[in-house]
C-alpha positions, -999 to 999 in steps of 0.1 A, spaced: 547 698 -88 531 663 -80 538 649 -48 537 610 -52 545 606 -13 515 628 -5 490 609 -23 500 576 -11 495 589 23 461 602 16 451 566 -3 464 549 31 446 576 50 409 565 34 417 531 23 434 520 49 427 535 80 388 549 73 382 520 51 360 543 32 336 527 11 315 542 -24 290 562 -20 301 567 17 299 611 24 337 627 35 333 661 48 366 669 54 368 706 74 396 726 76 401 770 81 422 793 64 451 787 81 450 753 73 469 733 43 449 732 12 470 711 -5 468 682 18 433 687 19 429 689 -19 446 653 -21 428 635 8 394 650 -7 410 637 -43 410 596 -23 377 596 -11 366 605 -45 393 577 -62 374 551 -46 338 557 -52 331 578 -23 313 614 -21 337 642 -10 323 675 6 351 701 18 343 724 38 363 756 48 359 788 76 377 816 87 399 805 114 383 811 149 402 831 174 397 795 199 394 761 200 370 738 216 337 757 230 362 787 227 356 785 189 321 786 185 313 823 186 334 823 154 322 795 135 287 787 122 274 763 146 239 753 133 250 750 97 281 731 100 262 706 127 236 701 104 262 688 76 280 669 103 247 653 114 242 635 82 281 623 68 297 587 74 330 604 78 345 637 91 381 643 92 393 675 110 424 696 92 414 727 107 444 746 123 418 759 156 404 727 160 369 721 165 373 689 189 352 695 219 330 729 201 296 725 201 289 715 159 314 683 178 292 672 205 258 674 184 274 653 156 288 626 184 259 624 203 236 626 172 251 611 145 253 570 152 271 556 118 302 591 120 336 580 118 358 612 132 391 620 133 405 652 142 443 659 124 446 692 136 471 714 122 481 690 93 506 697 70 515 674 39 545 664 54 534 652 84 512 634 71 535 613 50 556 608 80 532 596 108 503 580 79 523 570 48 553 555 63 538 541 90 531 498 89 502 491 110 496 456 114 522 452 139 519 485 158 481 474 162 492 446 179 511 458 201 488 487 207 461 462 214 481 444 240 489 478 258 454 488 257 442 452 270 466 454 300 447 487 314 410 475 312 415 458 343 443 477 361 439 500 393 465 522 398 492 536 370 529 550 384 544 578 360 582 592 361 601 609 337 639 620 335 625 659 337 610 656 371 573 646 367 563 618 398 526 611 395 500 580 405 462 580 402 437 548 397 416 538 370 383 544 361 366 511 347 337 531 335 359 556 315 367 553 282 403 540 268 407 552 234 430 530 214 439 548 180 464 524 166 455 532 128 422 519 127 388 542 118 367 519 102 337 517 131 318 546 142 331 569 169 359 592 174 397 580 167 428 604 163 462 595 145 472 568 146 498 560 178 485 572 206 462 553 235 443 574 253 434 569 293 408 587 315 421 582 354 394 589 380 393 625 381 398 634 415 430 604 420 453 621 403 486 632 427 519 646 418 543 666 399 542 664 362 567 683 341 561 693 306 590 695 290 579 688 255 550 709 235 523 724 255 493 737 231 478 760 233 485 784 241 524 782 231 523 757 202 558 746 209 582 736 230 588 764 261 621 780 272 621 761 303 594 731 317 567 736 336 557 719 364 523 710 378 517 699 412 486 684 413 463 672 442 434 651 440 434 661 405 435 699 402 462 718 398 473 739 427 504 761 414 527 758 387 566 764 386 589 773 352 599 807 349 579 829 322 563 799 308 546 784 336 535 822 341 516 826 309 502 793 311 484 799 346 472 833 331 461 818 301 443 785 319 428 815 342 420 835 319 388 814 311 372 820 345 367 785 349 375 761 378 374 730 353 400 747 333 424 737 361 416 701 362 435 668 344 414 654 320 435 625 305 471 609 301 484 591 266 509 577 255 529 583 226 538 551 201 537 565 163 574 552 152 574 583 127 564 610 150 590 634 154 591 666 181 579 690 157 560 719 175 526 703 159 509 688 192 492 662 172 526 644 158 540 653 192 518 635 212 526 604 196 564 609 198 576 570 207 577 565 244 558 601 257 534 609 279 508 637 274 484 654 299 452 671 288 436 696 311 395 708 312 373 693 285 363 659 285 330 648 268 302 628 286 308 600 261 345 596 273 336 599 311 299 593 315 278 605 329 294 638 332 329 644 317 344 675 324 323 708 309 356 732 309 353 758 285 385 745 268 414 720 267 451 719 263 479 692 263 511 692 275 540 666 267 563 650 293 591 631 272 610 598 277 586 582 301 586 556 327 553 536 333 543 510 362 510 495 360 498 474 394 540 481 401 546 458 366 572 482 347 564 486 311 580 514 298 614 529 313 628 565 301 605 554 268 616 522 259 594 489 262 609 470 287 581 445 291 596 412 280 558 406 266 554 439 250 584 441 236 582 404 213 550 428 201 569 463 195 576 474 164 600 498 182 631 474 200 
């Protein structure tokens, strides 16, 4: 049967977020554990408005990141990449941070990217389709504006994480507040993205919502980091925090151990679903990624981990320079809350 909700979230998906323009190239990728439908209708909108739609699908890689490239075909797909105005990622092992990724960011000037990994059509109804913009922009914007020439950030959550670290002025903050339309990368819309100095970062920080991969939910009990000068020296949580040291360990990588990045979460759709990219957005979150970080984000090196993972930390509390913004994830800035489209 038709879904009517589908395709207006696709149309608002190209039109307006990508602002996709005819005769612009699509390539939208995705594997076989990904959701054709979804990719059937977004492929259906960049052809509706004059634009040149090229899926293409692989077997699902047994990683993601670097992790996936042994199972992918890394020259051919980079050489498609190299040459498209837009890619938008619905793979379900997401090729973010493999190597067919860095070539086409570094190489390709005029691409437009935007990874939506593990999409399903209902999802994106609910964090594309029913989502107004124009305000959450604003207010996005604002956030965004306030760190560019902070110093130091204060995190706390109900769950236990207590964490500070400065800011890196030379680092990258990623604002994806549902607009795609200049080259670079974006995500979905609602989340802002903040690269601390690497080796500042000291604390606790408890995951207590999704932490993927490896789990791809939400674990039996939270898991704790404690962190000093920005690696992670041992982990506490029963079974969970278990598997995830083995796992993180299991790369035989020293980076792999190492924060990469804080967001927050402000997509007024996003619900706690198990799908990290809808949970990273959930209004008033945290998330923590650990390893990979490209040069382009934290020049002149990044992080080279092997791999990355994020972890959630729910119902927030955020100082910046000691001015309280966010408390148990509500906007309690008197400025930032006129601009909220969440009172």
């Amino acid at each position: 049967m038709p879904r009517f909700e589908l395709q207006r979230a696709a149309d608002k998906l190209i039109r307006e977020v990508f602002d996709v323009k005819k005769d612009e190239v699509v390539i939208v990728t995705a594997d076989t554990g990904s959701d054709m439908d979804l990719v059937n209708a977004v492929a259906s909108s960049v052809y509706a408005v004059g634009a040149k739609p090229m899926v293409i699908v692989i077997a699902e890689p047994d990683g993601v990141g670097k992790a996936a490239d042994p199972g992918i075909p890394v020259e051919e797909l980079t050489g498609a990449l190299m040459h498209c105005d837009v890619w938008i990622e619905f793979n379900h092992q997401w090729l973010l941070y493999s190597t067919p990724f860095e070539r086409a960011i570094a190489g390709n000037p005029k691409l437009r990217y935007m990874c939506l990994v593990d999409f399903d059509c209902g999802l994106l109804e609910r964090v594309v389709g029913k989502v107004e913009t124009l305000q959450l922009r604003k207010f996005m914007t604002r956030v965004a504006q306030l760190h560019e020439t902070a110093k130091e950030l204060h995190v706390t959550t109900p769950a236990g994480t207590d964490v500070r670290f400065l800011l890196d002025p030379t680092h990258t903050i990623s604002n994806d507040c549902g607009d795609a339309s200049q080259p670079g990368m974006h995500f979905l819309t609602g989340q802002l993205n903040i690269i601390p100095k690497f080796d500042s970062i000291n604390g606790k920080i408890v995951f207590d919502g999704t932490i993927t991969p490896p789990f791809g939910k939400v674990p039996d009990a939270p898991v704790t980091l404690f962190v000093e000068n920005g690696r992670i020296v041992r982990m506490e949580g029963g079974s969970a925090a278990k598997e995830y040291e083995k796992w993180l360990a299991s790369f035989d990588d020293e980076l792999m151990f190492h924060m990469a990045h804080i967001a927050y979460g402000f997509n007024p759709g996003a619900t706690l679903s198990g799908n990290i990219c809808e949970d990273e957005r959930v209004w008033g979150c945290t998330e923590w990624g650990i390893g990979y970080v490209s040069p382009l984000e934290a020049p002149p090196d990044g992080l080279n981990a092997k791999s990355h993972t994020d972890g959630i930390c729910l119902n927030s509390s955020v100082w910046i320079d000691g001015r309280q913004i966010m408390d148990q994830g509500k906007i309690v800035d008197p400025e930032l809350l006129e601009l909220s489209p969440v009172k």
